[in-house]
DOROZA-658648 format. One line per field, with one value per residue (C-alpha): residue in one letter; chain; z, x, y. Coordinates in steps of 0.5 Angstrom, whole numbers, plus 2048, in hexadecimal, padded with zeros to 3 digits. Example, Ala and Ser with C-alpha at 12.3 -4.5 7.8 and 13.67 -1.06 7.14 Angstrom:
2
res <- [A | S] $
chain <- [A | A] $
zz <- [810 | 80E] $
xx <- [819 | 81B] $
yy <- [7F7 | 7FE] $
This chain:
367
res <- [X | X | X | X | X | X | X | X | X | X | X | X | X | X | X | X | X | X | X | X | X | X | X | X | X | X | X | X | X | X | X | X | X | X | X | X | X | X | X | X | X | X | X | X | X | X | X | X | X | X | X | X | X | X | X | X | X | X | X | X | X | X | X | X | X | X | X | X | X | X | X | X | X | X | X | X | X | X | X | X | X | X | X | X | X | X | X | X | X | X | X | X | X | X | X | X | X | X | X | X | X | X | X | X | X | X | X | X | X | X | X | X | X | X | X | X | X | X | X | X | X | X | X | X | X | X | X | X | X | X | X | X | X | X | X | X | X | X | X | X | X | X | X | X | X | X | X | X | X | X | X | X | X | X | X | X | X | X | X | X | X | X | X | X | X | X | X | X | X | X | X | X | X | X | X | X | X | X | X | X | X | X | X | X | X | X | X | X | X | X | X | X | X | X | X | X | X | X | X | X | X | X | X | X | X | X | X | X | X | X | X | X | X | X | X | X | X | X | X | X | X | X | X | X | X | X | X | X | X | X | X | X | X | X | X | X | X | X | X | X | X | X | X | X | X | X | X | X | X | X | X | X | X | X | X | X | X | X | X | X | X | X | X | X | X | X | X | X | X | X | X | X | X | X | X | X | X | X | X | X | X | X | X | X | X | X | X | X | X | X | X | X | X | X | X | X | X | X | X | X | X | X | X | X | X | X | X | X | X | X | X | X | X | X | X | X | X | X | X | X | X | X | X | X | X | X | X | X | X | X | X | X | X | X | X | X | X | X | X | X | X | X | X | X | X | X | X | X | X | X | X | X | X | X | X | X | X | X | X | X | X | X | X | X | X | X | X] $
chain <- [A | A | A | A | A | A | A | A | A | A | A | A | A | A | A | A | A | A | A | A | A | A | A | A | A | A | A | A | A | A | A | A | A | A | A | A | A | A | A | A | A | A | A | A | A | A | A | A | A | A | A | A | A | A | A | A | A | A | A | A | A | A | A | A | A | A | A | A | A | A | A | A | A | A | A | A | A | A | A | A | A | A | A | A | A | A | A | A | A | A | A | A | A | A | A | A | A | A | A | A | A | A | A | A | A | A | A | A | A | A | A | A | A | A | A | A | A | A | A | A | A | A | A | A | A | A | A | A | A | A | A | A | A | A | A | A | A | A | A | A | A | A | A | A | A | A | A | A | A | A | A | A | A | A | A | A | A | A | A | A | A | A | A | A | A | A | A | A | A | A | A | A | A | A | A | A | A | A | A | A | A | A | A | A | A | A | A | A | A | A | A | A | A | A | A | A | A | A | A | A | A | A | A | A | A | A | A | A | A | A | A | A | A | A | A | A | A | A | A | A | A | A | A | A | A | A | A | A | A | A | A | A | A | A | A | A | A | A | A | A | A | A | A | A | A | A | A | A | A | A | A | A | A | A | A | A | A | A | A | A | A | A | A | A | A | A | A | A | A | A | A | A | A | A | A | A | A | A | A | A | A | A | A | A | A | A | A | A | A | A | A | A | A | A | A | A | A | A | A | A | A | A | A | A | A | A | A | A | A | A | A | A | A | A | A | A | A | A | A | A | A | A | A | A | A | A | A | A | A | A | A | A | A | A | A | A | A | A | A | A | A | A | A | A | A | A | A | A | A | A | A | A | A | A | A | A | A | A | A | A | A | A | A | A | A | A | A] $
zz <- [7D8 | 7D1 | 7D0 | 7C9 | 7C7 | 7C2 | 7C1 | 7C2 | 7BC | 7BE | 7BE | 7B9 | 7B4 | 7B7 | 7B6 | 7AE | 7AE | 7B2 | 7B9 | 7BF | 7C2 | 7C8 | 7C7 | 7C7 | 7CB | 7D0 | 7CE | 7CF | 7D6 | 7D8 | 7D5 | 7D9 | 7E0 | 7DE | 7DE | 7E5 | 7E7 | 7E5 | 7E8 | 7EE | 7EF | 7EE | 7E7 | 7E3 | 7E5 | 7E6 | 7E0 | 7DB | 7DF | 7DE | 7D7 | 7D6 | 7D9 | 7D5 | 7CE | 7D0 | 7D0 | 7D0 | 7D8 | 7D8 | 7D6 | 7DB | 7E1 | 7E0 | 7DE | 7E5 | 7E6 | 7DF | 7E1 | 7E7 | 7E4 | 7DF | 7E3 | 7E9 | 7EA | 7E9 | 7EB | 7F2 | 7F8 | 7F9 | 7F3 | 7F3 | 7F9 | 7F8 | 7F1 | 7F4 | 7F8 | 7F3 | 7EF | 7F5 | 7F5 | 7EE | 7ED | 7F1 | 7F6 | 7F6 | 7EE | 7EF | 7F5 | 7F1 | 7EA | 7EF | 7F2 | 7EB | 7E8 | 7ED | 7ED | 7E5 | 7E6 | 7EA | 7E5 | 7DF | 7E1 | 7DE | 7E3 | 7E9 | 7ED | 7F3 | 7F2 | 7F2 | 7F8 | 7FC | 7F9 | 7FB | 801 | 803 | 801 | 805 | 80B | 80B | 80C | 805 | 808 | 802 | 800 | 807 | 802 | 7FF | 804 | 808 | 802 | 801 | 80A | 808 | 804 | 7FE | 802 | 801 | 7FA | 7F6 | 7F2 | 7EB | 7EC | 7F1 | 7EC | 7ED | 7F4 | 7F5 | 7F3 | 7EC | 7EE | 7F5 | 7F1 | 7EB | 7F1 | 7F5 | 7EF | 7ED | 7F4 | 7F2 | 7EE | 7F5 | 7F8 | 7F2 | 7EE | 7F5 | 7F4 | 7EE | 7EF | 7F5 | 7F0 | 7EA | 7EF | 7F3 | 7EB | 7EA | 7EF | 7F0 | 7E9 | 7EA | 7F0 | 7F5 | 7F9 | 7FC | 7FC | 801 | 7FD | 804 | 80A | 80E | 815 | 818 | 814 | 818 | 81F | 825 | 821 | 827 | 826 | 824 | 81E | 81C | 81C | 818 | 812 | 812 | 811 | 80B | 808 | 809 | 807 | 80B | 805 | 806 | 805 | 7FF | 7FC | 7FE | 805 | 806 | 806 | 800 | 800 | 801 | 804 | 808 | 80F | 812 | 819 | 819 | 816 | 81C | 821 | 81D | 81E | 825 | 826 | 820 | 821 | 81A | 819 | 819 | 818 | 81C | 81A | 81D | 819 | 81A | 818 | 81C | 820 | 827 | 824 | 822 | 82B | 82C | 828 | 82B | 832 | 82F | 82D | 834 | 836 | 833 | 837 | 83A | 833 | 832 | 82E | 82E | 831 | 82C | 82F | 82E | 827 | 821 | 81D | 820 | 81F | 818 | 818 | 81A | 815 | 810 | 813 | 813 | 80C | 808 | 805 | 802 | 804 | 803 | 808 | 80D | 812 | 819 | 81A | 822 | 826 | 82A | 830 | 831 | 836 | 836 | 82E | 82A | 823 | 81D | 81F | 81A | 81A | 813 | 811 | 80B | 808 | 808 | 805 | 807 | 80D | 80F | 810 | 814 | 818 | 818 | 81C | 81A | 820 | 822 | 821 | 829 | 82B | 828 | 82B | 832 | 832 | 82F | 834 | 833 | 82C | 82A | 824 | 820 | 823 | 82A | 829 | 824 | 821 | 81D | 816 | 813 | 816 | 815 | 819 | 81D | 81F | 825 | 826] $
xx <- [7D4 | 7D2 | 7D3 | 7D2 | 7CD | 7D1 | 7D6 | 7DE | 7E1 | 7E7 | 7E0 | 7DD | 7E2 | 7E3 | 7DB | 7DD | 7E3 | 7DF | 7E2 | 7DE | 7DD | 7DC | 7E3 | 7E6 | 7E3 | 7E5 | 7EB | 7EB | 7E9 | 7EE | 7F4 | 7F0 | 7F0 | 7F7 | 7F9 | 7F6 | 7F9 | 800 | 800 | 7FD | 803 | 807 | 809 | 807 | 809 | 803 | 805 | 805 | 7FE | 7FC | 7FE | 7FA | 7F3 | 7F3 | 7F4 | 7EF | 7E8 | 7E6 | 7E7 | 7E0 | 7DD | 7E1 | 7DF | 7DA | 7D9 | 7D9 | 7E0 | 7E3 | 7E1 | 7E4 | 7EB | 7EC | 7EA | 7EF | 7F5 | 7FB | 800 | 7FD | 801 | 800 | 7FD | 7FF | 7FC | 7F6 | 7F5 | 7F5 | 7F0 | 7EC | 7EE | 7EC | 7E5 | 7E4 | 7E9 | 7E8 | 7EE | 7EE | 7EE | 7F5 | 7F7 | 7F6 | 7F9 | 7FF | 800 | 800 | 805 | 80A | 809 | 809 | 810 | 813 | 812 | 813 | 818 | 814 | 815 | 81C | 81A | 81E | 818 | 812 | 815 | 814 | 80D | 80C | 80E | 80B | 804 | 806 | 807 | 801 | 7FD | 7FC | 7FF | 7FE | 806 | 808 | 80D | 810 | 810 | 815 | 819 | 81A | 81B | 821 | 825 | 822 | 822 | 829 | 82A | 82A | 825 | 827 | 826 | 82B | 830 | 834 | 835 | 838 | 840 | 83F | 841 | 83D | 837 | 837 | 839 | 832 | 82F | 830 | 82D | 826 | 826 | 825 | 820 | 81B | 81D | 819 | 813 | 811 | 80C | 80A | 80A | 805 | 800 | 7FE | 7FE | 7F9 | 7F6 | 7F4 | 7F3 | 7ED | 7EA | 7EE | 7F0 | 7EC | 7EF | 7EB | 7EA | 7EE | 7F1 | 7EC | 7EF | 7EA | 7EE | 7F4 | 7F4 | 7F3 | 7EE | 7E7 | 7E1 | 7DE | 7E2 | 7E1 | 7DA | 7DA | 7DF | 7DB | 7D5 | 7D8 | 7DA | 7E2 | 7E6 | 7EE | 7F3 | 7F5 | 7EF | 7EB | 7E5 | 7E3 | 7E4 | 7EA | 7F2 | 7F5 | 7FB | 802 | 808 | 80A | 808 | 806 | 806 | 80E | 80F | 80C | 810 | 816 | 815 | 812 | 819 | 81C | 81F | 81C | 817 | 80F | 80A | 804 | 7FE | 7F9 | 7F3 | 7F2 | 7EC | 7EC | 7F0 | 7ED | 7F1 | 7F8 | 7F8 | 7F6 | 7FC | 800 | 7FD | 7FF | 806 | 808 | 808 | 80E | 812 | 815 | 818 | 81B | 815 | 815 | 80F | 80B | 80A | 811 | 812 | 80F | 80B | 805 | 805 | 805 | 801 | 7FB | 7FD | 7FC | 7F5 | 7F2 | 7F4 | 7F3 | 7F9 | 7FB | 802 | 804 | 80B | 80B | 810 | 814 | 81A | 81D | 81F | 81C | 820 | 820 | 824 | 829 | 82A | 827 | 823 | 821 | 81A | 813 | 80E | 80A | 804 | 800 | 7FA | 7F5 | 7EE | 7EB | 7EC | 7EF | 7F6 | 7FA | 800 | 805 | 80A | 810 | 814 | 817 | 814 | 818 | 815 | 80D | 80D | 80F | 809 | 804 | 7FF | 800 | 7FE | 7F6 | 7F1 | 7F4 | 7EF | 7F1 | 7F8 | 7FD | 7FC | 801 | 801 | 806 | 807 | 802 | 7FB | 7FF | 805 | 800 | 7FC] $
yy <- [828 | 827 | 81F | 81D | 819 | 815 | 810 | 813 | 813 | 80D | 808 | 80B | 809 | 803 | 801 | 803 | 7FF | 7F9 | 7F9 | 7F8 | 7FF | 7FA | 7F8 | 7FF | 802 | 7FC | 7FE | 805 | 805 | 800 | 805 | 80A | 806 | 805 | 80C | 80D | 808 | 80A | 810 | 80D | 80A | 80F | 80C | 812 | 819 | 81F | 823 | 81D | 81C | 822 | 822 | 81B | 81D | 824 | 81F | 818 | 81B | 813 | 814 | 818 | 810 | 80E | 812 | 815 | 81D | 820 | 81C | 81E | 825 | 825 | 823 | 826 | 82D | 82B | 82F | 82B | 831 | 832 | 831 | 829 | 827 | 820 | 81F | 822 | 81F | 819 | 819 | 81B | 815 | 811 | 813 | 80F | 80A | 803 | 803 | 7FB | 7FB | 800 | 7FB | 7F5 | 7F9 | 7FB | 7F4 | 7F1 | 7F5 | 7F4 | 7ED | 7ED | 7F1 | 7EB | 7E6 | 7EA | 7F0 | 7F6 | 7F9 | 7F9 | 7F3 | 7F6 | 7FC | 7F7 | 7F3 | 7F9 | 7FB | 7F4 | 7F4 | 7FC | 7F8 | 7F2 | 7F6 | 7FA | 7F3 | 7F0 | 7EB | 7E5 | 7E9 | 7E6 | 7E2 | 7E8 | 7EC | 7E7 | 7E7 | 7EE | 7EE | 7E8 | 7EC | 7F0 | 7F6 | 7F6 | 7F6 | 7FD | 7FF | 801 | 808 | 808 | 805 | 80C | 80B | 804 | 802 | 7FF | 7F7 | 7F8 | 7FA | 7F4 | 7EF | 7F1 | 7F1 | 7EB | 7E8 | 7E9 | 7E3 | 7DF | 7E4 | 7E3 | 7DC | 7D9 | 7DD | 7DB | 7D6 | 7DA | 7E1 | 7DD | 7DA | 7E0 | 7E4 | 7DE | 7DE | 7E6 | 7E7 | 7E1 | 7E6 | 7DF | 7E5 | 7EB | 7F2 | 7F6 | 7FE | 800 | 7FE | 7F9 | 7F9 | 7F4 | 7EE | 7EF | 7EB | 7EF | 7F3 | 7F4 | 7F0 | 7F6 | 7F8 | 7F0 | 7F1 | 7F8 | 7F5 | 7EF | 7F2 | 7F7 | 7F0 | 7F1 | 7EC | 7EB | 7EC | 7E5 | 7E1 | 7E0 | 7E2 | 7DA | 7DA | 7D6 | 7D9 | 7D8 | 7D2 | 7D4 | 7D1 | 7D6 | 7D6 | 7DC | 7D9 | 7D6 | 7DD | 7E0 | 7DC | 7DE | 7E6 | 7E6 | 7E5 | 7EA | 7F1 | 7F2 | 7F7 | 7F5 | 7FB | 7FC | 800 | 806 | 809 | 811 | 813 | 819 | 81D | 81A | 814 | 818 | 819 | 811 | 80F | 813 | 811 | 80A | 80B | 80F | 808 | 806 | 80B | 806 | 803 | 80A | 80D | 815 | 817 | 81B | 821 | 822 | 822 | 826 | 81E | 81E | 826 | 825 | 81E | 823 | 829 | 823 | 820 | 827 | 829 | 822 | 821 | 81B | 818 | 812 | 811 | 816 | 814 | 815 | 810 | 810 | 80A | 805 | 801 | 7F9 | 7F5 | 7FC | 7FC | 802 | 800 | 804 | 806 | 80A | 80D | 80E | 812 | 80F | 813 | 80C | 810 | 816 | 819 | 812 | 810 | 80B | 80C | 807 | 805 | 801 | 7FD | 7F7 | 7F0 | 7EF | 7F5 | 7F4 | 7EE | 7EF | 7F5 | 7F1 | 7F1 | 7F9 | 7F8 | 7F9 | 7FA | 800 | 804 | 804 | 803 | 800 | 7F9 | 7F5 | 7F5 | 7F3 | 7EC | 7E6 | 7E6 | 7E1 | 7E6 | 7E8 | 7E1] $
């Protein structure tokens, strides 16, 4: 592809007009960045994305000939476009930029309304429980009761009265998080808090030795420690809030990395331990059948689930497997179960690698 040498016309008029090209062009990028964000964040649709790459020949200063052309080149009416055109987005787009950006808007939105609070909260509290634990306080609120108020997307499905009257509870859910909302703002936009590109296992208790050493040799960060070593100031105490769910039936998450297929059979391996607490056996049901299909093809998928049961002390409680696209050909299992039950299986519990580890709790949950 040919680049020309020249200025693109937007900056020479506004040299003419005694703009800093430096200041437009700053400009320019970040509308780009922006625009790859939102529809990574499912907030601008493949067609009207489409239509934009084809209209903003400024994304070639941005990624590079070769990127550009690789985008304005991709089919966007192929059988899982979307999925694929993310994974192309991936390759040049910094994940930790689009997570920090993610984080932010969320949090902004609970301040400012922009957007449903009651939508913001579960972004926040998806983002909590796959280990940006710093959210730790947001995640609570939204497991004491948010969850329960209906989005306004959902006005239709709701009596009238009863929609307004759980509405009108938010107030109590985001009025106490105010300070706590503005200082984690303050504190990720002075890079206070680092936000690894991708989930890094070996922050997690009960990750090996090994995996310690490797993260820390790649200069990994947990996501609730600063850049500056020491964890970042908060009210809430994660090892009382870990007491409190060793003994609730609410739903913890625990984690197990696939980066093959030969991971795909320890996990199941892994799971047909639960066969006490009723869990299917695997060999039974269609998921893990998918779950390769999915591997060996590459797909992007975010939710990929398979509800069933789990016994505790003669009670069934709801139970989940997800499947969520991490990276190329990496992908994590997630298993949601209760706190009561993650807690009397502890010592089953182990790296991510060789078996699930707990994530949505605090590092403290498995001390």
């Amino acid at each position: 592809m040919v680049v020309e040498s020249r200025l693109p016309r937007r900056c020479r008029w506004a040299i003419l007009l005694g703009v800093s090209e430096k200041v437009i062009m700053i400009s320019s990028r970040d509308k780009i960045e922006n625009s790859f964000f939102l529809y990574l964040a499912d907030e601008l649709s493949l067609p009207d994305f489409e239509q934009w790459i084809y209209s903003t020949p400024q994304i070639e200063e941005y990624l590079g000939g070769t990127a550009y052309l690789e985008l304005v080149s991709f089919d966007f009416h192929q059988p899982a476009a979307s999925c694929e055109l993310t994974k192309i987005i991936t390759q040049y787009v910094s994940q930790a930029k689009f997570i920090k950006w993610h984080i932010m808007r969320h949090l902004q939105s609970l301040l400012d309304g922009t957007h449903d609070p009651v939508d913001a909260f579960e972004k926040l509290y998806d983002l909590y429980s796959r280990g940006y634990s710093f959210l730790g306080k947001i995640g609570i609120e939204y497991d004491l009761g948010v969850y329960e108020i209906p989005k306004l997307t959902e006005q239709h499905l709701w009596n009238e009265k009863e929609f307004f009257r759980r509405r009108k509870m938010l107030d109590d859910h985001v009025l106490p998080l105010k300070k706590e909302i503005i200082t984690l703002l303050q504190a990720l936009e002075k890079g206070e808090i680092a936000i690894p590109a991708e989930r890094e296992y070996a922050n997690e208790a009960g990750a090996s030795k090994e995996l310690r050493k490797t993260n820390q040799a790649k200069g990994t960060h947990d996501p609730l420690t600063p850049s500056g070593g020491q964890p970042m100031k908060s009210g809430w105490d994660p090892i009382a809030y870990a007491e409190k769910m060793r003994k609730s039936i609410s739903p913890v998450s625990a984690f197990f990395l696939i980066d093959s297929l030969q991971a795909i059979s320890e996990c199941e391996q892994w799971l047909a331990q639960l066969k006490s607490y009723g869990m299917p056996g695997m060999e039974d049901v269609q998921y893990f059948r998918d779950v390769r299909e999915i591997y060996e093809s590459g797909k992007c998928v975010i939710n990929f689930d398979y509800e069933f049961k789990l016994r505790w002390e003669n009670k069934e409680f709801s139970a989940l497997l997800r499947c969520h696209f991490v990276a190329r050909e990496k992908y994590e299992i997630e298993l949601w179960l209760p706190g009561v039950l993650a807690n009397e299986i502890a010592d089953k519990l182990k790296d991510g690698y060789q078996g699930f580890f707990c994530a949505f709790m605090p590092p403290a949950f498995y001390d």
